[in-house]
N, C-alpha and C positions, 0 to 999 in steps of 0.2 A: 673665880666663878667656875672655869672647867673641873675645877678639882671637887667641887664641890655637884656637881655635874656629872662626874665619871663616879664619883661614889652612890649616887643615887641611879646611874645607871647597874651597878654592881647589885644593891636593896633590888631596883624591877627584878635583873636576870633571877635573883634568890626565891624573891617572890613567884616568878615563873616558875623556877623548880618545884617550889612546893605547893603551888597550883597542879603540877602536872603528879604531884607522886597522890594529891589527895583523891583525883578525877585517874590513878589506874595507869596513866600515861608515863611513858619513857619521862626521864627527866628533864631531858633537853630538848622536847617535844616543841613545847612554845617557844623560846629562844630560836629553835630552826627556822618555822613559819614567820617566826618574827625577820629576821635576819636577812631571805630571800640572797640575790647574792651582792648587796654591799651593805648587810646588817642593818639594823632595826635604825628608826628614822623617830630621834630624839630632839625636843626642842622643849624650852623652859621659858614661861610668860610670867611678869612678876604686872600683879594689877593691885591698882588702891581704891577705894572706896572712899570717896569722901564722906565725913559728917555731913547727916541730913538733921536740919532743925523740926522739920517734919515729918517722921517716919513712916506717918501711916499714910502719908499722902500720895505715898510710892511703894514700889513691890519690889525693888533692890534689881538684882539682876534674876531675871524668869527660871522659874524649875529647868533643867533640861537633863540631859547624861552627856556623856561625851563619846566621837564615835571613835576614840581609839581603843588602844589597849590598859595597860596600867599607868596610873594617874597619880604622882609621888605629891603631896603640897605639904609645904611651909606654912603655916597657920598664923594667922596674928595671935600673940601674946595676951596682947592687953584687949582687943575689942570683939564683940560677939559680931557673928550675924550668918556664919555657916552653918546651912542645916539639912541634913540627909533625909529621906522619907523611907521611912519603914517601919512593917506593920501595920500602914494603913494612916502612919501620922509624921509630923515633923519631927525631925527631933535636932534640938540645938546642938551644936558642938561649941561646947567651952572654949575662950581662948588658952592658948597652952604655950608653954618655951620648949623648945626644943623637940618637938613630937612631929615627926610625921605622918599626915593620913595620905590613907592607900583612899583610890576609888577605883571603881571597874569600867570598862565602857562596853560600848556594842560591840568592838571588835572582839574585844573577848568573849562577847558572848555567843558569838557566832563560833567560834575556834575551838569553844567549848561546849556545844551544842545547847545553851542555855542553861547549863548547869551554873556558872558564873553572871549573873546578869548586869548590865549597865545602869548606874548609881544614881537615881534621879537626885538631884539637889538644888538647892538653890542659896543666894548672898542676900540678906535683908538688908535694909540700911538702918543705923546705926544715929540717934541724936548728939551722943557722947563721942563720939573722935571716930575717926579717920582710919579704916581699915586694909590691911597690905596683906597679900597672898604672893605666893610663889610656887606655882604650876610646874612640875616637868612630866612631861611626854612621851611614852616608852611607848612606840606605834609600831607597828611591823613598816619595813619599805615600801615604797613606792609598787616596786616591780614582785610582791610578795602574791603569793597565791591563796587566797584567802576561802576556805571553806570549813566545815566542823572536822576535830581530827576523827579520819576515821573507826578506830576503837570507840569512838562515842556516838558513832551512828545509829541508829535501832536496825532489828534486820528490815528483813523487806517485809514485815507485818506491824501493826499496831495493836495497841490494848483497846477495845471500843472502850472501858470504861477512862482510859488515857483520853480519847476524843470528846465524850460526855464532860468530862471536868474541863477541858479546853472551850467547848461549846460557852458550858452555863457561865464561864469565867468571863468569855468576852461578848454573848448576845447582845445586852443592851450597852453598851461601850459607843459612844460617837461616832 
C-alpha cells in the first residue's frame, strides 16, 4: 500500500507542476506552500457503499468539495454512482479499471486565487452491488501558510465590470 501511495504522491506533485506552469507560476510554487516545513500532509481513505435495494429512497453520500488540495481516487470498476456537477448538471462518471480521477478542493482554490476551483460532487447509491472508492489526500501541512500565491493577486484595483458579474452571480444565492 505505501508504494502505491508514494507513486500517487509522485501524480499530485506532477499535477502540482503543471497546475503551476498553466496559472504563470514557478513550478514548484504549490509543492512549496504545500510542503511548509515537514512536507505536505497525505492520507488515503478506502470507503464502500453498500447496495441499496431502494435507490431513490436515499441520496447516497451529499454533494460537497473537499477542503484540501489535490484529490487522487481509485474508482470502482464495475459499479456507478460517482458524479461531478458541471455546467450547471450532474454528470455520471462511468465505472472504469485502472483510471485515476483528479478532483480539486478549496485549498487549491484559495492558493490559486480561484482560478482552480473545488469539485462539488457527490456518491449515489447503487441497487445493483456494492461500491468501493479509494481517496488519497495531497493537503498542504498542518503548519503551512495558506493564502493566494501572490503572482495571482489582482493589483490594488478591480474591474467594476469584474464586481457587476460577481454581484448578479450571487444576489439571489441563499
Amino acid at each position: 500500500m505505501q508504494d502505491y501511495v508514494d507513486q500517487l504522491i509522485k501524480l499530485a506533485e506532477k499535477l502540482s507542476e503543471l497546475m503551476c506552469e498553466n496559472l504563470g507560476l514557478d513550478k514548484s510554487c504549490i509543492k512549496e506552500i504545500f510542503s511548509g516545513e515537514n512536507g505536505p500532509s497525505v492520507g488515503t481513505k478506502v470507503e464502500k457503499y453498500p447496495r441499496c435495494p431502494n435507490p431513490e429512497l436515499v441520496k447516497g453520500l451529499r454533494e460537497h468539495t473537499h477542503a484540501g488540495g489535490i484529490i487522487l481516487m481509485l474508482h470502482d470498476d464495475e459499479v456507478p454512482g460517482l458524479q461531478f456537477y458541471k455546467d450547471g448538471r450532474w454528470v455520471e462518471i462511468p465505472p472504469s479499471k485502472n483510471n485515476i480521477f483528479v478532483n480539486t478542493g478549496e485549498l487549491l482554490e484559495v492558493l490559486t486565487n480561484g482560478r482552480y476551483k473545488g469539485c462539488l460532487h457527490r456518491v449515489m447509491a447503487d441497487e445493483y452491488g456494492s461500491r468501493l472508492s479509494i481517496a488519497t489526500f495531497y493537503n498542504t501541512a498542518g503548519d503551512a501558510t495558506i493564502s493566494p500565491a501572490p503572482k495571482l493577486l489582482y493589483p490594488n484595483r478591480f474591474r467594476f465590470q469584474d464586481c457587476l458579474k460577481l454581484y448578479a452571480a450571487t444576489k439571489f444565492e441563499d
